[in-house]
N, C-alpha and C positions, 0 to 999 in steps of 0.2 A: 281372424285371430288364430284359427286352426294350422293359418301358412309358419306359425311361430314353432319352432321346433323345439323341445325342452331343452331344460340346461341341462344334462349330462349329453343329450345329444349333440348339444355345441360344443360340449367341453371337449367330446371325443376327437372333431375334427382335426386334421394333422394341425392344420395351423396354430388351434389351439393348445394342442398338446406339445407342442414346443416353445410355446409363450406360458405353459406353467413349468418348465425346464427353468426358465431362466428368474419368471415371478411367485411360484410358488399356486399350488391348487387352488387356495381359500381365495387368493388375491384373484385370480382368474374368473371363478365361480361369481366371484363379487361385481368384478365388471360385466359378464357376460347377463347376470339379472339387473345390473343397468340399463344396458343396451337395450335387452325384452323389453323392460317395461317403459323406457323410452319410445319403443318403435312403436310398442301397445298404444300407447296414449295418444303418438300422429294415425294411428289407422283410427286411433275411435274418431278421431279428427277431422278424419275422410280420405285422408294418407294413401297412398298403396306402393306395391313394391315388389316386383318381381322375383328377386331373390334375398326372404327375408333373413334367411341364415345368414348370406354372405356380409348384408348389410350389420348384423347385431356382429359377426365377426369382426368383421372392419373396424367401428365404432369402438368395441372392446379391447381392442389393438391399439387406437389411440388414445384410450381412456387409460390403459395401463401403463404405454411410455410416458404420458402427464405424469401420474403421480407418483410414479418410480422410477424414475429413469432420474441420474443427479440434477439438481437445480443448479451447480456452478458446474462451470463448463470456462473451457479456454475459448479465448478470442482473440480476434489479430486487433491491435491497438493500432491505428491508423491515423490518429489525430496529430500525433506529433508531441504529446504531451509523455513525458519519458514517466516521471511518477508520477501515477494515473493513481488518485487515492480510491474511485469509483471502479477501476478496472484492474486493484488489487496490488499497487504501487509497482514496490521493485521486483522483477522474476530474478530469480535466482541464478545465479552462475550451473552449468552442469556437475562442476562437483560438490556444491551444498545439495544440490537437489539430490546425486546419488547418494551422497555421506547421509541424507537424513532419511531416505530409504531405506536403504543399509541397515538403518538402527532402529529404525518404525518397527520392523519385523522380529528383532530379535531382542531377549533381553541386554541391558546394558551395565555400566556401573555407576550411574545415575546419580547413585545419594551411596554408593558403597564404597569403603577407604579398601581396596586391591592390598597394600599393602598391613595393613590391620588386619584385613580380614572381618572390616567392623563397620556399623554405618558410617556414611562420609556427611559431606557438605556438597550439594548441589552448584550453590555458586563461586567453586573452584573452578569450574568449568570457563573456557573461555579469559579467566582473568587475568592469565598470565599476558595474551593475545592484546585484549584489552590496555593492561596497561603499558604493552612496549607501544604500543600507537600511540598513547597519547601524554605517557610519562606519568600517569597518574600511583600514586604507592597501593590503592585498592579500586574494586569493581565490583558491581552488583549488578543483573541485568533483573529485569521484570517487563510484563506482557507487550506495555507499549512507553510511548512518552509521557503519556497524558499521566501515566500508574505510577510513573517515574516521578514527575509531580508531587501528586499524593504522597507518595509514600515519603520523600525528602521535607516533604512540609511536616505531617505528620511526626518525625520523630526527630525531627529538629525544633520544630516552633507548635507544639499543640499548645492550646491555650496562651497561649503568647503571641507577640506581633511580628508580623512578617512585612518589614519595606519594600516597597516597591514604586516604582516610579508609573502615574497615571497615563504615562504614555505610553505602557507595554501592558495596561492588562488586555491581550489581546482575547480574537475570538476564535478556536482553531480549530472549528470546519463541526459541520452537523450542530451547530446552537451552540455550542460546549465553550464556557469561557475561560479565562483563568481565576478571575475571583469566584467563579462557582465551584473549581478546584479545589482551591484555596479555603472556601466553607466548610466542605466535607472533611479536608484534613483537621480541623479542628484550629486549624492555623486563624490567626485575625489579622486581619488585612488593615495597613496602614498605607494610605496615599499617599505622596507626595508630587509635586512638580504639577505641570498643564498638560494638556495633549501633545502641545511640541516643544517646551524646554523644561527641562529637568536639570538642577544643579545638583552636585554634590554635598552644597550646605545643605542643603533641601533635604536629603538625608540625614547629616548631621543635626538639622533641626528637631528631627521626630525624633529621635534616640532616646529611648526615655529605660525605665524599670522594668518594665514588659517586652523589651525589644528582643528577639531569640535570632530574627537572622535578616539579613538582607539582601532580596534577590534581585536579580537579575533576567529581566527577560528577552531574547534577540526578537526582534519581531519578522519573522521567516517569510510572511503571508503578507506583509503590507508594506510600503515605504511614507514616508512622513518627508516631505522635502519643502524647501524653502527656511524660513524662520524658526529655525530649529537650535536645540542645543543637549546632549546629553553625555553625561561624568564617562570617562574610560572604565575598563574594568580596573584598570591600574589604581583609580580615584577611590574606587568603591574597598577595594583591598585593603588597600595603605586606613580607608576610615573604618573598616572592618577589626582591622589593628588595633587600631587605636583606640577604640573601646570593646574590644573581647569578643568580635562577635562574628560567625561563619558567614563567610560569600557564596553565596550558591548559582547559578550562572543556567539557565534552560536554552540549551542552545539552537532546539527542533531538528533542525536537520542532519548536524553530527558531521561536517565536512571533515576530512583526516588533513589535506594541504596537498598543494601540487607536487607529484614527484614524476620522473621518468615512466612510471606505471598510470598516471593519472591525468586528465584532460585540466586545463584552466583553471583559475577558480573562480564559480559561478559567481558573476555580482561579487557584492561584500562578503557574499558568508564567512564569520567567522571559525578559525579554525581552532577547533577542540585542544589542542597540544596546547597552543599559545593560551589560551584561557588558564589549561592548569600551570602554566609557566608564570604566571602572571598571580599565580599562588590563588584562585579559587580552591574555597574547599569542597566545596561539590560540581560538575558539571551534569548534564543529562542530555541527551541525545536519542536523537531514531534509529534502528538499524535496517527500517525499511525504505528509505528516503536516500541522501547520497550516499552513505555505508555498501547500496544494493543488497542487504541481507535479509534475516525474515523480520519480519513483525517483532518488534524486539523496542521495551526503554533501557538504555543503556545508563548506568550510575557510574560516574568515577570522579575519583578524588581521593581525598585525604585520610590513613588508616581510621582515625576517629570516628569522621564524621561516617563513613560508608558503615565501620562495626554496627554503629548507630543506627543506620538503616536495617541494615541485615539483619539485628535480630530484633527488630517491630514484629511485632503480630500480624499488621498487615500481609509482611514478607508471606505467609504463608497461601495469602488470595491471590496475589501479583505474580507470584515468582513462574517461569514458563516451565518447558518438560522439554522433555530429551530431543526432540524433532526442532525445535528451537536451537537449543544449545547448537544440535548437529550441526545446523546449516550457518548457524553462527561462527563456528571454530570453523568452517571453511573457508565464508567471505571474508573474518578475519585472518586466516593463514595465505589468502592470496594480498592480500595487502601488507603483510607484513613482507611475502618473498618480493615482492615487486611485479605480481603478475596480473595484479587487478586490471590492467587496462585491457588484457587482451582477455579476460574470462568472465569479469563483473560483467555482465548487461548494462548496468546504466551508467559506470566508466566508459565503456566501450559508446555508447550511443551517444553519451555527452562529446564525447570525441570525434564522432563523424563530419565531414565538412563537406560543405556540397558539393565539393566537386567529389568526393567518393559516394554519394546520392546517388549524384547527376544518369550515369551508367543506368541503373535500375529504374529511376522514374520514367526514363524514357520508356524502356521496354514495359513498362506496364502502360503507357502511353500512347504506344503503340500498337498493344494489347486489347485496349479500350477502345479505341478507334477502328482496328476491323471486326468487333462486337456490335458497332453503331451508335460508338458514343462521339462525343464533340471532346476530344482532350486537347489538352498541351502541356506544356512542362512551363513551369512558374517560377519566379524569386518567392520564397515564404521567409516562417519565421517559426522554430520547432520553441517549447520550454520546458523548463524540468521538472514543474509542477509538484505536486507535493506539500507546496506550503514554503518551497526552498526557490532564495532565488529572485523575489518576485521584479518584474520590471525589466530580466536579462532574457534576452531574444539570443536562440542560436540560429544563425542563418542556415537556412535549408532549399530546397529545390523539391516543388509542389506539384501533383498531379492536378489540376482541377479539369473536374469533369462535367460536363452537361450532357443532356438527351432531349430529342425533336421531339416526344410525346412523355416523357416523366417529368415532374417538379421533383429538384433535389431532395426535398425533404422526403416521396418516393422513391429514390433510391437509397437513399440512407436508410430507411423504412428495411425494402428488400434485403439492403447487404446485412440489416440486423440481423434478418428472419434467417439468414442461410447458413449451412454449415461449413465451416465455422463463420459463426457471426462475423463482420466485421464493422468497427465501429470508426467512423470519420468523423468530420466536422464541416460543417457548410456556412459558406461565407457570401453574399450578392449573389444567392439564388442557384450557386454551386455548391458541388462535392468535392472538398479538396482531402486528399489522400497524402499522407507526409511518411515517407519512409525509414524515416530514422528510429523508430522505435516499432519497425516490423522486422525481427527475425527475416534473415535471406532465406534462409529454407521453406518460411512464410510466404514469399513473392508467386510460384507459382499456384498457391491456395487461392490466393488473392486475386490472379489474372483469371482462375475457374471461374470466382466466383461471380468475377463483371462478366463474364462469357453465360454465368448459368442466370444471372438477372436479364441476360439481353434475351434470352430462350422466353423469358414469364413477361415481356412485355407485352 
């Protein structure tokens, strides 16, 4: 035990004393009396060690980039899955990320009227943006979709019944349903229709005294096919009409429509303009899903029904901050100029065709194979995941990899472990790598890091 050197004599060592530069004295001292009394406990053990200092060093060096060093960290997305809800959806264009920089640092005018000189309204911000995209007369933005929910049920239908057809209460990822939404807002849920046809009388059936609104939900996440039937929003409107009562329409993913700046349009998704054209009085929307923006539920619609919203009491849990708005008013100022396809990331990625892949998978393909791996270049199938979309396959051109002594599931293992992580997917016992939703400037990380797994074989 005597080989154990004290802690100020550890702390003093150079190495240590530039690991409390960065983590602070206390935090140092604290590992370095882990380490001792770690090391204590295998020599009572019958342990021994040549050089105890350097070992409690060591130890205390990885015991402090653990629990201080950040827990989220970037990664190369390699699956092919464009929004990745588990790998932090849509990244951001380079000029939301700088715009919301920009303003992270310094005060703003946030909630202050410039021209007053007086408090303002926070969600002015963005609204203008908002509603040239989708033709809507007002906007409200809040944290996500699911708040967007809430908060529309809430101060439209509390205590009153909310229609909706039994074939959309869906479930939208993590347990989270929409009649459990629908509870919390104080809203009362009314069924109608089966799992696969829903009529429009079917609503007009239930319409009773208690009726406050009738929604609408796209189901983003699933398809229903075969013997099927359900009312247009057109149907729901026109009966909306006709007995006094708001249309509210949850659209998930918030597609804008195809224009010269924009790829396809994924599947059916419907698109948000044509909803409010079609006179919904509320829509709701993601702005991290096809939008490409940040984490955002997006509110538009009709002056009434949005004032409605805006000034719930909720408003005040939901509503986002300045770093939001930022990078908001950028993806929506590239989509308004027409520049989204070449700036959005998941414009840009939804647009890629394989044969502008093709070039890159080779060379990492290539890559892989004087490493010692078994590649080639594949037909695949990339998607845009997120909850948007489901069932539309973008054609792509796939790396699949193997090795003479790893099981795929060890190399995906490895590529996690490495800096930067890389995350794939493996299919019949390979590792297939899709590059459509890996940054080019990504690619050479990428070819290290199969270069730095073949080294740890």
């Amino acid at each position: 035990m005597r080989s154990i050197p004290s802690i100020e004599q550890l702390r003093q060592r150079p190495a240590m004393l530039a690991l409390e530069t960065r983590y602070g004295r206390a935090a140092v001292v604290a590992a370095l009396r882990a380490e001792a009394a770690a090391l204590r406990n295998r020599m009572t053990g019958g342990a021994t060690t040549a050089d105890a200092a350097g070992a409690i060093e060591q130890g205390a060096a990885v015991r402090l980039a653990r629990a201080l060093s950040p827990s989220l960290r970037t990664v190369i997305n390699a699956t092919g899955v464009i929004v990745h809800t588990n790998l932090g959806r849509a990244p951001l264009s380079r000029r939301a990320a700088e715009r919301a920089a920009a303003l992270a640092a310094r005060y703003t005018n946030l909630e202050y009227d410039l021209a007053e000189g007086a408090r303002g309204r926070r969600d002015v911000h963005a609204n203008h943006l908002i509603c040239r995209l989708t033709g809507a007369a007002s906007s409200v933005v809040v944290n996500n979709n699911a708040a967007a929910a809430l908060i529309v049920l809430a101060a439209l239908a509390h205590g009153r019944e909310v229609i909706v057809s039994r074939g959309e209460l869906v479930e939208i990822g993590g347990g989270f349903r929409v009649p459990d939404v629908m509870a919390q807002s104080g809203a009362i849920l009314r069924e109608v229709g089966t799992t696969n046809r829903t009529r429009a009388a079917d609503y007009a059936a239930a319409i009773g005294e208690r009726t406050a609104l009738i929604l609408r939900v796209h189901p983003s996440n699933f398809r229903i096919t075969g013997f099927t039937e359900r009312p247009s929003l057109d149907e729901l409107v026109a009966l909306g009409r006709r007995f006094h009562l708001p249309v509210a329409e949850d659209l998930g993913s918030g597609w804008l429509g195809t224009g010269s700046d924009r790829p396809a349009a994924p599947g059916d998704e419907p698109v948000v303009s044509r909803s409010i054209e079609a006179g919904a009085d509320v829509v709701m929307f993601s702005g991290d899903k096809l939008l490409g923006g940040p984490q955002a539920g997006i509110i538009a619609g009709s002056e009434s029904a949005v004032s409605a919203i805006r000034t719930h009491p909720l408003m005040r849990a939901l509503r986002v901050d300045k770093l939001t708005y930022a990078a908001l008013e950028a993806t929506l100022e590239d989509h308004v100029t027409g520049h989204a396809g070449a700036t959005v990331p998941v414009a840009r990625m939804m647009a890629l065709t394989p044969d502008e892949i093709e070039p890159r998978a080779n060379a990492l393909a290539d890559a892989a194979g004087a490493a010692g791996f078994d590649a080639s270049v594949i037909d695949g199938a990339s998607t845009i995941g997120g909850g948007s979309a489901p069932g539309s396959a973008l054609p792509t051109r796939l790396v699949a990899l193997s090795h003479p002594s790893l099981t795929a599931a060890a190399i995906a293992a490895r590529l996690r472990a490495g800096e930067p992580p890389v995350i794939v997917r493996i299919e019949n016992d390979r590792v297939l790598l899709d590059l459509r939703a890996v940054f080019e400037d990504e690619d050479d990380l990428l070819i290290a890091a199969l270069r730095n797994l073949e080294g740890r074989t």
